[in-house]
N, C-alpha and C positions, 0 to 999 in steps of 0.2 A: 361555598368554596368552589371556587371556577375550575376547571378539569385543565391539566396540560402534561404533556410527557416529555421528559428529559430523553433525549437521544445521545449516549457518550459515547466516544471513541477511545480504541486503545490510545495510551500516551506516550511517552520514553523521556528519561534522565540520564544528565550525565551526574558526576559526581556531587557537581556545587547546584545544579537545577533541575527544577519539572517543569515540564510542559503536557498539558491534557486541555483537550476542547472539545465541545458536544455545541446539538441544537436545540430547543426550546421550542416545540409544538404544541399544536392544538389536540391532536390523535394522530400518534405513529401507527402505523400498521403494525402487529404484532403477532409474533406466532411461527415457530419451525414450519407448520405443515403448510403455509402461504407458498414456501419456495416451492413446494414439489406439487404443488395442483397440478393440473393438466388444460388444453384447449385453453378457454375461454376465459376459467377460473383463475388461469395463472396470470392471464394479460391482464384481467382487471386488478391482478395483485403489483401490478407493476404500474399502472395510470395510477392506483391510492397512493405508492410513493410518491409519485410526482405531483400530486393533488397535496399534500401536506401543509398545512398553514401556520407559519413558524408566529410564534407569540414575541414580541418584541421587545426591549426595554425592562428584561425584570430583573431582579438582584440576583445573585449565583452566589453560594457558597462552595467555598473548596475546604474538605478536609482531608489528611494523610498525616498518620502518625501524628507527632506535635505540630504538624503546621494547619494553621487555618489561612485564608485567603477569600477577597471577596472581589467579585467584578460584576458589571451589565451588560446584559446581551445585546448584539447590535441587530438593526433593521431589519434584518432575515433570520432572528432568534439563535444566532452563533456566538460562542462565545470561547475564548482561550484563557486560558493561566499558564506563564513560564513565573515561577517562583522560587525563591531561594530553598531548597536544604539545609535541614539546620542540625540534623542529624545523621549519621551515616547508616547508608543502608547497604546489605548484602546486594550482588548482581544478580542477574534473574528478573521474574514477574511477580509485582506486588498489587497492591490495590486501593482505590483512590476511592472517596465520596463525594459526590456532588448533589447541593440543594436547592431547590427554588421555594423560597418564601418570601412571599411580596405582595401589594395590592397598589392597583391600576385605576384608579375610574372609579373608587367604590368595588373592583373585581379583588376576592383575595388568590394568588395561585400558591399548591403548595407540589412539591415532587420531590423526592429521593431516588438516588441510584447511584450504582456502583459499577468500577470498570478496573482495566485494570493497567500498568504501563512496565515499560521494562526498562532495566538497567544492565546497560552491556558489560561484559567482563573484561581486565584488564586487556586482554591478548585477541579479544576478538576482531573480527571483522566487521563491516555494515555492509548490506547486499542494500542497492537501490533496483529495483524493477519496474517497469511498466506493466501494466497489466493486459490489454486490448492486443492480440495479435503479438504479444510477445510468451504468455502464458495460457491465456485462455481464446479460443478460436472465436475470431469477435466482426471477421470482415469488415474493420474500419474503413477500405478503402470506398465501401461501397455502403451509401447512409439508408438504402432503405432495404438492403439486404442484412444491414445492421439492426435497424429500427424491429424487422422479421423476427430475428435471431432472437433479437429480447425479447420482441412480447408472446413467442410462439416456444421460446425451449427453454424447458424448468431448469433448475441446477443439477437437477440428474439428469438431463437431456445433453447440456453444455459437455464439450469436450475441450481438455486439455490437449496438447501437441505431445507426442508421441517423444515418450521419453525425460518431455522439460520438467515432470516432478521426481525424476529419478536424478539428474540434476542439480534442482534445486535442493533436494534431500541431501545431498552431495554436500552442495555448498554451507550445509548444515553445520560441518564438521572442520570446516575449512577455518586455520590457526596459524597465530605468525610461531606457537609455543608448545600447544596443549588443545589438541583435538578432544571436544566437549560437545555433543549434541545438545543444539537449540543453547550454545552461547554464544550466536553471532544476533545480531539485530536485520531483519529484513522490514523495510519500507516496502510497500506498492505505492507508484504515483502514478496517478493517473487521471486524463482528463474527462471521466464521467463523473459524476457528479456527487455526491453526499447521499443523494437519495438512493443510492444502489453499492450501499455500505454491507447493509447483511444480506441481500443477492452474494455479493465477492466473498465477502468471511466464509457463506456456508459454502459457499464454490469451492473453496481453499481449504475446508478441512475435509468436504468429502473427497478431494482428489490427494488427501495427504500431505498439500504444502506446507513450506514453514510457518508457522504464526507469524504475523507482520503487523505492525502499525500502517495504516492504509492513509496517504493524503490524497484526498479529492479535489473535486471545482465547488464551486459554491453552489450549493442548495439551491432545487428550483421548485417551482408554487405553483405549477401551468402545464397546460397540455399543449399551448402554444409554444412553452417552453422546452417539451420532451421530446416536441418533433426532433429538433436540435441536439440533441442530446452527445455530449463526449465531441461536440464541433469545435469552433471557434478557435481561439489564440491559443497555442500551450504553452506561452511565457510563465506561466502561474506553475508549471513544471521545472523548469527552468530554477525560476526565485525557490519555489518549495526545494530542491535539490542545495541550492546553495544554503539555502537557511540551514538544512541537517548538517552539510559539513562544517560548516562554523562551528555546529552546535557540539562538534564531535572531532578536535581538530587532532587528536590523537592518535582515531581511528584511520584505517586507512580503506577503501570502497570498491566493490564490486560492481558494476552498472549493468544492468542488461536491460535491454530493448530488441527494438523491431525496424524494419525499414519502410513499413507502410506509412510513416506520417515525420516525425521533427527528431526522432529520438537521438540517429549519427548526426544531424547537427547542434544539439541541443547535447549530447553528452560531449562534442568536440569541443564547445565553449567552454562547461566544465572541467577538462583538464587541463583545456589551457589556464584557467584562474586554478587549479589545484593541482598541478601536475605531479607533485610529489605523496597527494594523499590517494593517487588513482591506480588498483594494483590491478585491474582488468576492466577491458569493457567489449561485451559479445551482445551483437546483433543479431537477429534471426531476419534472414530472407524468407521473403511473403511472395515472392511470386518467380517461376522459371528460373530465373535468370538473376545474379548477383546486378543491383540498381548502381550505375558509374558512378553518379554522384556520393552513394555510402559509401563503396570503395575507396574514394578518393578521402573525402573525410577519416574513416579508419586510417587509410595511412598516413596520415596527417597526427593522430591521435598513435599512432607507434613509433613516430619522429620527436614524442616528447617524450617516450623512453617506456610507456604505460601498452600490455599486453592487451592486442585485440584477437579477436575471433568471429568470423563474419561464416555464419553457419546456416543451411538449410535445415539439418536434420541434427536434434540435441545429441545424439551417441557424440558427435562431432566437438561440440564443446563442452561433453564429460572428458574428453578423453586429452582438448584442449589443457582442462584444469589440473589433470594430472599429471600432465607430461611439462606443465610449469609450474609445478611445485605450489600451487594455490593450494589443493588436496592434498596432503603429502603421507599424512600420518590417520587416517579414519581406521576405528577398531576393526579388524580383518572381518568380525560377525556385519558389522553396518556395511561395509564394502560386499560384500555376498549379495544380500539383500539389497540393495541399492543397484546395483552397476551388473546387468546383462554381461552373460557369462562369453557374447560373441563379441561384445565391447573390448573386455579383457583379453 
């Protein structure tokens, strides 16, 4: 039997469909204590993500509840299912199976593994975010001050921006009905890569984020490749954003980003294609000075009728979300806890 590890990601459904995808490796790196090595130990824990050899072309089972489903992984051992619902499920986080059984060459591969996806509530919201310099301090503008950052500080080394999980805890609760902790849907999109999927997760529970379904770049196999790393086009941010709100046309979207890279232009296209499902979009300024060009984009994006907030420091658009009724109704105990008492 040939060795291979299934890699899943969280997934999300709406009423009538799922969608969940994972990658097909040869050996994932594995193991909580990888993130928190130190020095040397941690950067090589960071080259074996990028070192990964996706296995290609195998069959994939999908199970959940009564549905089964089957598809093939493509070229770079990725593979997706959006599938019909054939049963109604409760809102919330459920949990999926996925199987590789199959033979190659005379190779047989076998793996199991489980994940899990969510399904929003009727009254909820969807938060879309970036992650690099919008939530986690990531010096995108600067690739080898970046490059540094990864391979030299663990996930308890990384810092979050002062206040953005008190915020984002915030927007936790945030309801067009019925304020409910963790019944909003948060996305991270962002343009690093697959390989640095549980780097983010464990980033994001030890700083308390919300749980989110994470859409990355496409998986890479090289250290030629990792020079590079979170570079290139972020069109694939862009389609990945518009794909969610299609997928979600009831809901209506939260966006936050950053000004260090495409995000004011790239979230200004999408409201102009959704203007009516766009109920805020707040940028974080990364350097002195508010950037002309985002300004000008933001106000362009509150000429289509959709709240912006173009803030250096997050107290700023906590206090944004309250004073527009985004946060209107959070239990007085979550608001204590959450929201600095100089904020208030």
């Amino acid at each position: 039997m040939k060795r291979c590890d299934l890699k899943l990601y969280r997934g999300y459904a709406n009423k009538k469909e799922l969608v969940v995808f994972g990658h097909i490796v040869k050996k994932y790196p594995s193991g909580d204590r990888k993130y928190t090595r130190s020095g040397f130990r941690y950067a090589r824990t960071i080259i074996e993500l990028f070192s990964v050899k996706p296995v290609p072309f195998l069959k994939v089972f999908l199970k959940v509840g009564n549905v089964t489903a089957e598809t093939t992984a493509e070229a770079d051992g990725y593979f997706r299912f959006q599938v019909p619902l054939t049963e109604t499920l409760p809102s919330g986080w459920h949990t999926y199976e996925v199987t590789v059984d199959d033979e190659v060459n005379g190779k047989k591969y076998h793996a199991v593994s489980t994940e899990e996806f969510f399904l929003p509530y009727k009254t909820s919201y969807g938060l879309i975010s970036d992650i690099d310099d919008t939530f986690l301090i990531s010096h995108s503008r600067r690739s080898f001050r970046k490059l540094f950052v990864l391979l030299a500080r663990n996930v308890q080394a990384r810092k979050p921006f002062d206040d953005v999980v008190k915020h984002y805890q915030l927007l936790s609760f945030a309801s067009r009905t019925h304020p409910q902790k963790e019944s909003n849907i948060f996305f991270y999109v962002s343009s690093s890569e697959w390989n640095l999927y549980d780097m983010i997760v464990r980033f994001a529970e030890l700083n308390g984020l919300p749980k989110a379904i994470l859409k990355l770049k496409k998986i890479k196999s090289g250290l030629d490749d990792f020079v590079m790393t979170g570079g290139g086009s972020h069109l694939h941010k862009l389609r990945k954003i518009h794909n969610i709100i299609n997928f979600y046309p009831e809901l209506q979207f939260i966006l936050l980003g950053d000004d260090s890279q495409k995000d004011p232009e790239i979230y200004e296209e999408i409201c102009r294609t959704f203007p009516s499902n766009i109920r805020a979009v707040y940028i974080r300024q990364t350097r002195k000075r508010p950037k002309p060009e985002a300004t000008v984009l933001l106000k362009n994006i509150q000429e289509l009728g959709v709240d912006t907030c173009y803030f250096a420091h997050s107290n700023k658009a906590i206090i944004h979300s309250l004073e527009q009724g985004i946060v209107f109704e959070a239990p007085a105990e979550a608001i204590a806890e959450i929201i600095p008492k100089d904020i208030l």
